[in-house]
C-alpha positions in Angstrom: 145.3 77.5 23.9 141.2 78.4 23.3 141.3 78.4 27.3 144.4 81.2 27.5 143.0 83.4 24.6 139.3 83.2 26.3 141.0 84.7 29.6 143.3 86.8 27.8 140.4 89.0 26.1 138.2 88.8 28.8 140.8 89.7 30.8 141.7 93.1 28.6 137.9 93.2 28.2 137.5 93.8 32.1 140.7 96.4 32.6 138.9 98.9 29.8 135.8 98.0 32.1 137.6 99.1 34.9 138.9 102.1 32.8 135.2 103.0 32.1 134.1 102.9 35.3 136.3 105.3 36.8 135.7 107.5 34.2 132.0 107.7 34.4 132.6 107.7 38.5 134.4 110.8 38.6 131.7 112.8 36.0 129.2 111.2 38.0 130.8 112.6 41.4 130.5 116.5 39.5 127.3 116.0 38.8 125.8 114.2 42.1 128.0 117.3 44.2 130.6 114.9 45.7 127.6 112.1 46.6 130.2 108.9 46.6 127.8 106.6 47.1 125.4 107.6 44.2 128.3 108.0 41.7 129.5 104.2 43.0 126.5 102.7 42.8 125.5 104.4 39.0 129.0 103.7 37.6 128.5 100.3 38.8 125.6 100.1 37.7 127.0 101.0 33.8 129.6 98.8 34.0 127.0 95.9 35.0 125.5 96.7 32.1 128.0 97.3 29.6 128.7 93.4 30.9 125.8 91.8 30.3 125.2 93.4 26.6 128.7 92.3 26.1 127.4 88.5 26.6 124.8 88.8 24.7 126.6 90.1 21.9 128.5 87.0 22.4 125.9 84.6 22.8 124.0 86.3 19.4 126.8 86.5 17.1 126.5 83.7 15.3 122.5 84.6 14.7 123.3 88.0 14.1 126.0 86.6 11.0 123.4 83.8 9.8 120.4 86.4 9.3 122.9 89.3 7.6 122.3 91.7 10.8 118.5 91.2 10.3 118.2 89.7 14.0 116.3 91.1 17.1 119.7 91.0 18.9 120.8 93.9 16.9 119.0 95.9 20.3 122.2 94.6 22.4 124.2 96.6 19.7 121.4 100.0 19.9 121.8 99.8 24.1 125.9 99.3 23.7 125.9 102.6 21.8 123.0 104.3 24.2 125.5 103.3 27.1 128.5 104.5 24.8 126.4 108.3 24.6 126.1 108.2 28.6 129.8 107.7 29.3 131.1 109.7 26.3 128.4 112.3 28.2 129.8 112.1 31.6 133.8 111.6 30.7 133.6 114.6 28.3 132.0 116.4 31.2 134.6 115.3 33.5 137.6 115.9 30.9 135.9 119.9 30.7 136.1 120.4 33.9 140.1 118.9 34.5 141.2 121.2 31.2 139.3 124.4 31.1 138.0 125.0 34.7 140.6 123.6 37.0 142.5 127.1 37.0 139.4 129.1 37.5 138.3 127.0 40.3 141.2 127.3 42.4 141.4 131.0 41.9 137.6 131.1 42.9 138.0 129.5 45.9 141.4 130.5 46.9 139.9 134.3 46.9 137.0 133.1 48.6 139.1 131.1 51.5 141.3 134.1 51.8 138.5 136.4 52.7 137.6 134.3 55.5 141.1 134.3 56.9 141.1 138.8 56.4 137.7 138.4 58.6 139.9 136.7 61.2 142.8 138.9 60.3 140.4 142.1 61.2 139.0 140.6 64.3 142.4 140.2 65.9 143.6 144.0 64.7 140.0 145.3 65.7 140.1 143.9 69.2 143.7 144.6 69.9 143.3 148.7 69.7 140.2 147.7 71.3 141.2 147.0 74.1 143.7 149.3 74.3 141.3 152.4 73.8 139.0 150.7 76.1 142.1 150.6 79.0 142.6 154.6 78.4 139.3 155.8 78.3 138.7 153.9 81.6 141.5 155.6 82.8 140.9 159.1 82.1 137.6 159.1 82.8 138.6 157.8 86.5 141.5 160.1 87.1 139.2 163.3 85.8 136.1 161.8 88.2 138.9 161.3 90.9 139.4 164.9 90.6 136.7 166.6 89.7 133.7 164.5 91.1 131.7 165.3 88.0 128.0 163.7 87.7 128.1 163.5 84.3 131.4 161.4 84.6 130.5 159.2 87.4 126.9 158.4 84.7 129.4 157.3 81.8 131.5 155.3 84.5 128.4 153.5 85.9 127.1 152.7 82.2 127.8 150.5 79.6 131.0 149.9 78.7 133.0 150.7 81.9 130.1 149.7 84.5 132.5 150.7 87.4 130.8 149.7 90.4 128.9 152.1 92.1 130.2 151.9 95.6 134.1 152.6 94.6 133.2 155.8 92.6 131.3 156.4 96.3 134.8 157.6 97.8 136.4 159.2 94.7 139.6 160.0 96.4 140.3 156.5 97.5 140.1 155.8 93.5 143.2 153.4 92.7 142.7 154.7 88.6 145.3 151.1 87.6 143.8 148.8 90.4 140.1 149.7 88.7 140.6 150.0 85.1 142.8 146.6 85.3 140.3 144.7 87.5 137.9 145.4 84.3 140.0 145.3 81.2 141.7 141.8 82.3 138.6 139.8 82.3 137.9 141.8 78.4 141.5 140.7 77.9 141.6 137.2 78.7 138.6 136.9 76.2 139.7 138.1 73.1 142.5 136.2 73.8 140.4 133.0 74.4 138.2 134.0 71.1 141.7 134.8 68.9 143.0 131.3 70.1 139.4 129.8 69.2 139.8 130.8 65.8 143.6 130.2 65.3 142.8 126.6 66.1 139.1 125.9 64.3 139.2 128.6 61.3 142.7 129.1 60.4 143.1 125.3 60.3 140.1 124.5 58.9 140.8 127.2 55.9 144.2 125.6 55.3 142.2 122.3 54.8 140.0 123.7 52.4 143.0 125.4 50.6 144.3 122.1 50.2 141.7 120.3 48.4 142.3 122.8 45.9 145.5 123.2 45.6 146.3 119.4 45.6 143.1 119.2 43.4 141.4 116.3 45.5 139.0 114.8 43.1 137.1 113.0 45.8 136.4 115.9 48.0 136.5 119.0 45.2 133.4 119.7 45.0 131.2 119.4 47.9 134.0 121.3 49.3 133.5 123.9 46.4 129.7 123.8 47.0 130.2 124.7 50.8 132.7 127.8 50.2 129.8 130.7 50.5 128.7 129.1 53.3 132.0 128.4 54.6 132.4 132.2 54.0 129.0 133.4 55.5 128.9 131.1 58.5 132.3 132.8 59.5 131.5 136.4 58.9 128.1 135.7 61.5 130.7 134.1 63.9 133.0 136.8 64.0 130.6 139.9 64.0 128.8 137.7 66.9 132.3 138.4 68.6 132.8 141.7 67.4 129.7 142.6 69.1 131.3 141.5 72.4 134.3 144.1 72.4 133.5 147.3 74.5 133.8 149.8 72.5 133.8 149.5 68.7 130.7 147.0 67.9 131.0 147.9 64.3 129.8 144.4 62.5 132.3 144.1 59.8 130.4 144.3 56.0 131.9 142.3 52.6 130.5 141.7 49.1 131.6 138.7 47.4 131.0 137.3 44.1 129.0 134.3 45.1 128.8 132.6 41.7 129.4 129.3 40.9 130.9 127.1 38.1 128.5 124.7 37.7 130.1 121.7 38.0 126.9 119.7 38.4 125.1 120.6 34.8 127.3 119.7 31.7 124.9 122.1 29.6 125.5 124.7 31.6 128.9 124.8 32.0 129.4 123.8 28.5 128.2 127.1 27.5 130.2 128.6 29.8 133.6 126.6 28.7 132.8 125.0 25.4 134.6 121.5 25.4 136.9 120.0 22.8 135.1 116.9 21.8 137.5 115.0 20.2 139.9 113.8 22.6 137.2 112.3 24.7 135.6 111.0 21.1 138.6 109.3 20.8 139.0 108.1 24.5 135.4 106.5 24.4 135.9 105.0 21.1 139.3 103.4 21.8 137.7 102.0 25.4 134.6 100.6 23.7 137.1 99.0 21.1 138.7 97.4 23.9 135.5 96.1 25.8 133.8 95.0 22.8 137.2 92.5 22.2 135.6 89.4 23.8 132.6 90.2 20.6 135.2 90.4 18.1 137.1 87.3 18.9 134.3 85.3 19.5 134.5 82.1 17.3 131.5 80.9 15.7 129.6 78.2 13.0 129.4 79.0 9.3 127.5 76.3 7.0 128.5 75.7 3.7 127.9 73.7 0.9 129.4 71.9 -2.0 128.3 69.8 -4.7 129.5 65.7 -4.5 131.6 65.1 -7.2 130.5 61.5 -7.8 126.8 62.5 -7.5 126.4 65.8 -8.6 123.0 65.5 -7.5 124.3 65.1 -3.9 125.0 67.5 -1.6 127.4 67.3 1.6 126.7 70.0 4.3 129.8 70.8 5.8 130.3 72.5 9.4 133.4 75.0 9.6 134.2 76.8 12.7 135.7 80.1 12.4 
């Protein structure tokens, strides 16, 4: 039976362990930016420790009793309380940020996400009448140089955008106007195309993965994903304006203003002030965990000494060991 109840609260002992290491994990992965490996190896390294002083509650307990709490292991108790102020620090941190910013995040970095998709949105309208102003200008400016042989025509046609090669405007009444303009607004064509496919495959797919850490609030990938969203949002505006400057007529580079604040999700003082916790359900989380790990310290049985006067002898006396 002492075999079953030792396993039984060491058993319970180790779940709230468990318990408490998730708990400080996912504050930790806030604070650390999304670093898994950090918040593993510092959560593990609480839980070691939470552990240990554990034992050596354990193994001091019957001093501790003996000497009235007057005993040196008394410091197991002050570091089970300073680990206690850590996790109670990190879970309330974490517990802020799942009830009072989880809305405002997703609304953050929806708009944000959604911007990037208008750039592409722009792109594919801007080159689209593009191209087709591009096709008519070409056009008309080759049917009025077929006809009129003007100098000043045949100077636009040779420059930038048309670049109409110089030896067809040479015999202007050979001009084919559809065979010329098509022979240069297929190969303008063909890449818009090539960069509207580009982007339907890389930045429309990669902003529906973004939307869906957010949406599906994936803890694990939240917020390095959340720390990359201006950069996700910059990177994209460059590559598109880089394209932009490639159509042949309107190089405009498309301009946006974005509110490029963060929550920070990595400082609990900071964001506290920002969204003032309520402390006493995670109080009352910690408390009830630390109940629950400190069981195997509770239950431990130890050796009291009494005595008691011989009632034959009353100048004897029997020591007497009970164990409780």
């Amino acid at each position: 039976m002492k075999q079953h109840n030792f396993l039984f609260v060491d058993i319970v002992s180790s779940i709230f362990l468990l318990v408490m290491l998730i708990g400080n994990f996912m504050g930790l992965l806030y604070i650390t930016e999304g670093n898994l490996v950090i918040s593993i190896l510092a959560s593990m390294f609480l839980v070691v420790c939470y552990y240990f002083v554990v034992q050596l509650m354990k193994k001091n307990k019957e001093q501790m009793i003996r000497n009235k709490f007057i005993h040196h292991s008394l410091l197991f108790g002050a570091f089970f309380l300073i680990l206690g102020f850590i996790s109670f620090y990190l879970m309330s941190h974490s517990i802020n940020i799942e009830y009072n910013c989880k809305e405002q995040i997703k609304k953050e970095a929806t708009a944000k996400i959604k911007l990037v998709d208008t750039l592409v949105a722009e792109y594919k309208k801007r080159s689209r009448t593009d191209i087709l102003n591009f096709e008519a200008q070409l056009k008309t400016k080759l049917t009025s140089y077929k006809s009129s042989r003007s100098i000043n025509t045949k100077n636009e046609l040779l420059q930038e955008p048309y670049k109409v090669d110089a030896s067809i405007l040479a015999s202007s009444a050979y001009i084919n106007v559809k065979q010329v303009a098509g022979a240069k607004v297929t190969p303008c064509f063909l890449k818009i195309q090539k960069n509207i496919n580009n982007m339907d495959t890389t930045i429309i797919l990669n902003s529906k993965k973004y939307q869906s850490v957010f949406d599906n609030w994936k803890r694990l990938s939240l917020v390095a994903t959340y720390s990359k969203l201006n950069q996700y949002v910059d990177e994209n505006l460059v590559l598109i304006n880089t394209k932009i400057a490639d159509l042949p007529i309107d190089k405009t580079p498309i301009i946006i203003s974005y509110n490029k604040n963060f929550i920070p999700l990595n400082s609990p003082s900071k964001l506290n002030k920002l969204y003032p916790p309520k402390v006493a359900l995670p109080f009352i989380i910690i408390l009830m965990i630390h109940l629950f790990i400190l069981i195997p310290f509770f239950t431990e049985k130890i050796r009291t000494y009494t005595t008691f006067t011989n009632i034959e002898d009353p100048k004897k006396k029997q020591k007497t060991t009970i164990e409780i």
